[in-house]
Structures are given as C-alpha cells and as structure tokens.
N, C-alpha and C positions, 0 to 999 in steps of 0.2 A: 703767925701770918703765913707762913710755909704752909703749915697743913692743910689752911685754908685755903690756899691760894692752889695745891695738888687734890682735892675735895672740887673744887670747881672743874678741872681738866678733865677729870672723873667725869661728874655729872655731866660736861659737855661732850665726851665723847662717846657717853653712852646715848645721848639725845640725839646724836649723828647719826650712830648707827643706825636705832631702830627708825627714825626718820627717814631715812635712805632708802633703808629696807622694805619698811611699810610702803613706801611711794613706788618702790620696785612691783610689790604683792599687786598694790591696788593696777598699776600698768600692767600687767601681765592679765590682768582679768578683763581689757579692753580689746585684747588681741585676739582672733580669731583667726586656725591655722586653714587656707583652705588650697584643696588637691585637685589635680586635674590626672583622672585614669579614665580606665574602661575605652581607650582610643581605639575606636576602629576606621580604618579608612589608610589614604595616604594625604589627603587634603586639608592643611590643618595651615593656620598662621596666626602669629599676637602681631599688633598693629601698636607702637607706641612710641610717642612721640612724632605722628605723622610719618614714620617710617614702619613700614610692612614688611615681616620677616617670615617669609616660608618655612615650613619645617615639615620633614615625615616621620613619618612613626617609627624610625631607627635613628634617627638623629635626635629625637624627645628621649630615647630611652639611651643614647648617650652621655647627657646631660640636664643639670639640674636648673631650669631657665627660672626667672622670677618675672614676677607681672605687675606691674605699679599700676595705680590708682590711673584711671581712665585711659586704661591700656583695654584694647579689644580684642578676645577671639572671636577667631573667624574659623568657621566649618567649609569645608567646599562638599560634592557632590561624595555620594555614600559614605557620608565621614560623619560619627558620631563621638559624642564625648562626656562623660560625666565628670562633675563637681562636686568633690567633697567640703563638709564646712565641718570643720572639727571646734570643741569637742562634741559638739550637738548629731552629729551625725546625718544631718540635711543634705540632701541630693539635687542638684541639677541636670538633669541631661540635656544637652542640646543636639538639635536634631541636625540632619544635613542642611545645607545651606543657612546657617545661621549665626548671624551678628551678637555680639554681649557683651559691654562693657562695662566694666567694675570699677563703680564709683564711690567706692568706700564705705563710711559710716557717715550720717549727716552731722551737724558742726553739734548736737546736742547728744548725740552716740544713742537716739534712740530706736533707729532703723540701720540695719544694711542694704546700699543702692546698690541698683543696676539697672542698666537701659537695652532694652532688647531692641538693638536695630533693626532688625528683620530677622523672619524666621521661626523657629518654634521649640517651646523648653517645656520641663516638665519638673516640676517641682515639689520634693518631699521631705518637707520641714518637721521635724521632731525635736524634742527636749530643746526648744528654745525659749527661754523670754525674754528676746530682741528680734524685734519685726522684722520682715522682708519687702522692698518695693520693688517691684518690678515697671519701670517705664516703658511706655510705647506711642510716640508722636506727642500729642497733650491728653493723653491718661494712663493712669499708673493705677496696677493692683498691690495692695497693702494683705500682709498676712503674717501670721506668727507660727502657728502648726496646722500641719493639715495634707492635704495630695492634690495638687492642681494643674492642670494643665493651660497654657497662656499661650499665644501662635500672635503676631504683628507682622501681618501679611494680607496681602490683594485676595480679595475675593470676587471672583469674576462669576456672578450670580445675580440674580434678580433683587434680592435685597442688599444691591451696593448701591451705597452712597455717595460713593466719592472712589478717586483711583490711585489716593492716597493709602498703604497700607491703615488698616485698624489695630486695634488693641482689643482681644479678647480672651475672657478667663472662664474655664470651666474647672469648677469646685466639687472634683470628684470625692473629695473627704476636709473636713474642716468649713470653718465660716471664714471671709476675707469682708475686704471692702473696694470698691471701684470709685477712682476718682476720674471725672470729668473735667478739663480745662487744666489740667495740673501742664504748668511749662517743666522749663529742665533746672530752676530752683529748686534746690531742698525744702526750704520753709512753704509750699505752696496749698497744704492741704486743708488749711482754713480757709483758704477763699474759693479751692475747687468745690464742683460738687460731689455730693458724698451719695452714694448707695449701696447697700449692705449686701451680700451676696450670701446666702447660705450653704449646705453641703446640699448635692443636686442638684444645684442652678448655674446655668450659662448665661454672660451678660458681655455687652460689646456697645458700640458707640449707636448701635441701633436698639436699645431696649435689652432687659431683663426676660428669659425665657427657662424651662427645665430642661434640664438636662437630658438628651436625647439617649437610648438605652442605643443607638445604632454609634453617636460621638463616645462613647465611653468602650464599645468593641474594636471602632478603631484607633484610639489612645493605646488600648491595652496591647494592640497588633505590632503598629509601627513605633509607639513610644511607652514601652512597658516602662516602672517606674525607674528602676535601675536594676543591675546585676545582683546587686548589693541589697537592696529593700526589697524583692524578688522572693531570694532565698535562693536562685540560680545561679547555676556555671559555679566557677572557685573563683578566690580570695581576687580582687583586682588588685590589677597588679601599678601603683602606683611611678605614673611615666613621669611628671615633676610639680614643684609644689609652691607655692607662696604663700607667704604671710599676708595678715591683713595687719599694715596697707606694704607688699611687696616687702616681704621681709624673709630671709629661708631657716627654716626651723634648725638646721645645724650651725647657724652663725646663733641663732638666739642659746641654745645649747649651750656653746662658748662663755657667750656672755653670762649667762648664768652660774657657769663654772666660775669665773670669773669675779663675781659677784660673792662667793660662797665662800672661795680662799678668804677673799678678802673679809667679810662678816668672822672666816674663824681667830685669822689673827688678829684682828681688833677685839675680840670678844676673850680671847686666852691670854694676851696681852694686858687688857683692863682688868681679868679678875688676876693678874700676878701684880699688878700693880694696889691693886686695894688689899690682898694676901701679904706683902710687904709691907704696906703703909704702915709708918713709928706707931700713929693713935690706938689703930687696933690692938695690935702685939701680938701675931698670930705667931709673926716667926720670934722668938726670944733671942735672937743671935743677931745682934743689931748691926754689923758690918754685912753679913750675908743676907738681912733683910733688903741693906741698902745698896747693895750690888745685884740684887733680884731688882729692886725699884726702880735703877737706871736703865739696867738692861731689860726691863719691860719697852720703854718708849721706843725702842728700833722696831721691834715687831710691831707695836702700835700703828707709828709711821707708814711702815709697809701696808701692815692693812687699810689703813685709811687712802692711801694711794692705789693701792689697787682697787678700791670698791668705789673710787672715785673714778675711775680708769673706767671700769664696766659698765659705770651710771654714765657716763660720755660717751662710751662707744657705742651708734647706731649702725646694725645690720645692714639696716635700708641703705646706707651710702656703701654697701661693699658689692 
C-alpha cells in the first residue's frame, strides 16, 4: 500500500508540473512585447486612467514607464514616435499631432486593437498571423501584413462630408479590409459593412479610389515607414516599453527565472525520489536509498512552491 500510495505522489507531481508549465508555454505565446522609440520631438504624453502625464524625451530616457490597456499616447507638435511589436517586427509610426489608444487584443485574441483619435500613423505589419484594427469614429481598417498608411482627420476640401474627422487607409503594399458603421465593440464586424481594399487602393467614408502616385510621394516625405524598415540612420534606440497588455519585459524575465528554479527542483527532486523508490532497486543500499527518499520531498516542496510563487505572481500589478 506504501508503494502505491508514493507511485501516486510520483504521478501527481509529475502532472503538476508539466501542467503548469505547458499553461506557462501556451501564456507566453499570447503576449506580445511592444516598444516605443525613435522619439523625436519634446511633446510627448500617455493619458491613463483620465489622468495625463507629460513627459520629454530626457525624462523617457530616464525611465522605464508601462502603458495599460486603453492608456493613450499623445504626440504634440514636431514630435514623432515609432512602435515596435515584438516578436513580429511591425512598426507604428505616429505622426505629429496624434492620438492612439491601445486596446488590447479582442475577448477571442484574434486581432490587436487600437483607436486612432486623431491624427496620422503608418503602418508596417510583417511576420504576423494576428490581425491589426485600426479604429477611427464608426470605421475601422483590418489587416495582417502589408505597409499602410491611415490619417483620422478633417479635410477641409470639396469632397467633405461632414466636419467630423474621417477614417482613411491608403494600402501602399499588402490587401486590408475597411469596415463601415463599426462602433467601439470589438465583436462589431459582422454587422458592419465590409470592403476589401487592395495593394494600390485608397478608401475613406466617401468611396473606394487608386492610389494617387503624388499620396504615396508624400507618405514617403513626411512619413517614411520607419528608421528601422527604411534601412536608415542606426539601431533605434529603445526609450521604454510595455507588454501587451502593460506588462515590462524585465519583471516577465524574473518571473521566468523564477519559474525555471522552480520546474528544476521539482523535476531533480522526483527523479531522486523514483532513483530511491524500494520497487525499483536502483540503489542496493536500502537505509541510504531511504534517506535519499525522504530528503527528496524538501526540494520537491521548494520547488512546487516556487513555481506556484511564479504562476501567482502578475508583472501587470508591479
């Protein structure tokens, strides 16, 4: 009954483990590290929680700020800024004067949001496959790879409509999609209306048009893709960064570390305890087996507490 009864303790704590651990693998492949460099300017602020916080570009580069989940940067005048999405490599730039808040992933994790308040971004999506939405008032552009350019701003021209800003996407490389009537739900793309945008084409709340060869020389002017997708200037230089959703890569670090003690002493721990176990008889020296056998369970202990320890501890509340 013993042996069976230390046979079970075995099998469950090897079930623990890898359980744990797998559940860790699979969460880590949900997270998406994303960076904010390339700052130029002095006019910069995140907006969160209804409270706005200034910042200059020697005060970013003092410290490591984090950005939760429908937190907003703001650009002010001559102030630009790019967004990295790691591990994909996809770029945001935003231009002067412009709003952006980061809304996560939708409740089914099959897009990453964001609502462009105003303003104008430039978008270049590679090695992904999880979409991008870009909102603006009730339409939102949908895309997975490609180089585009999106602006949610007043157009004081002959063909305005309204003195509401627009939402428009010029699809300098890659295919998207433009929805119509989309509110600020996530689930809303079944009942908007849908049209397909290809590489080339410019489309806005007034109709589907080509792509101007004069909108594409001044994209390329005032909003080249980035430093970085370019092949220009040197390495950017990373001013601070957040997890998605608001988490910073060196608390995740930790935890990881953390995670790894613990996976090793529960895993060196259970194979000395099945190396000792009477059934087998690996060791012949039956007091010294059973003084390895007991003093297995403290390292056990330890490590099961610590990989419990890691599995609790979330970054996001530090």
């Amino acid at each position: 009954m013993k042996i069976r009864a230390k046979n079970k303790v075995i099998f469950f704590c090897f079930f623990l483990v890898f359980t744990l651990f797998a559940g860790q693998i699979l969460g880590a492949q949900e997270r998406e590290i994303v960076r904010l460099s390339n700052i130029s300017g002095e006019n910069f602020s995140i907006t969160m929680h209804n409270e706005r916080m200034p910042y200059t570009s020697e005060e970013l580069r003092r410290g490591n700020i984090s950005l939760e989940i429908s937190g907003i940067v703001n650009t002010g005048t001559a102030t630009s800024i790019d967004i990295t999405l790691l591990p994909s490599g996809t770029t945001i730039r935003m231009a002067e004067n412009t709003s952006l808040i980061y809304n996560g992933f939708d409740a089914h994790g099959n897009f990453e949001d964001y609502s462009l308040l105003y303003g104008r971004i430039r978008v270049n999506a590679e090695n992904r496959t999880r979409a991008i939405v870009i909102r603006g008032g009730r339409a939102a552009a949908r895309f997975v790879n490609g180089n585009f350019g999106i602006d949610h701003m007043l157009e004081a021209d002959e063909w305005s409509f309204t003195t509401q800003p627009q939402l428009r996407l010029h699809a300098f490389q890659g295919n998207a999609e433009f929805y119509l009537g989309a509110s600020g739900n996530q689930d809303v793309f079944e009942s908007a209306q849908r049209q397909s945008v290809e590489s080339g084409e410019s489309i806005s709340i007034a109709g589907k048009m080509p792509l101007e060869s004069e909108t594409v020389v001044s994209w390329d002017q005032q909003m080249p893709r980035s430093a970085a997708a370019s092949g220009g200037g040197t390495q950017p230089r990373v001013i601070y960064s957040f997890l998605s959703p608001s988490r910073s890569e060196g608390s995740y670090r930790g935890k990881n570390m953390t995670l790894g003690i613990g996976l090793f002493l529960t895993v060196a721990s259970t194979a000395a305890l099945i190396i000792s176990h009477p059934q087998f008889e690996i060791i012949k020296n039956n007091d010294l087996a059973q003084n390895i056998n007991y003093a297995s369970y403290i390292p056990l202990g330890m490590g099961l507490a610590t990989m419990i320890g890691g599995i609790m501890y979330n970054p996001a509340s530090q």
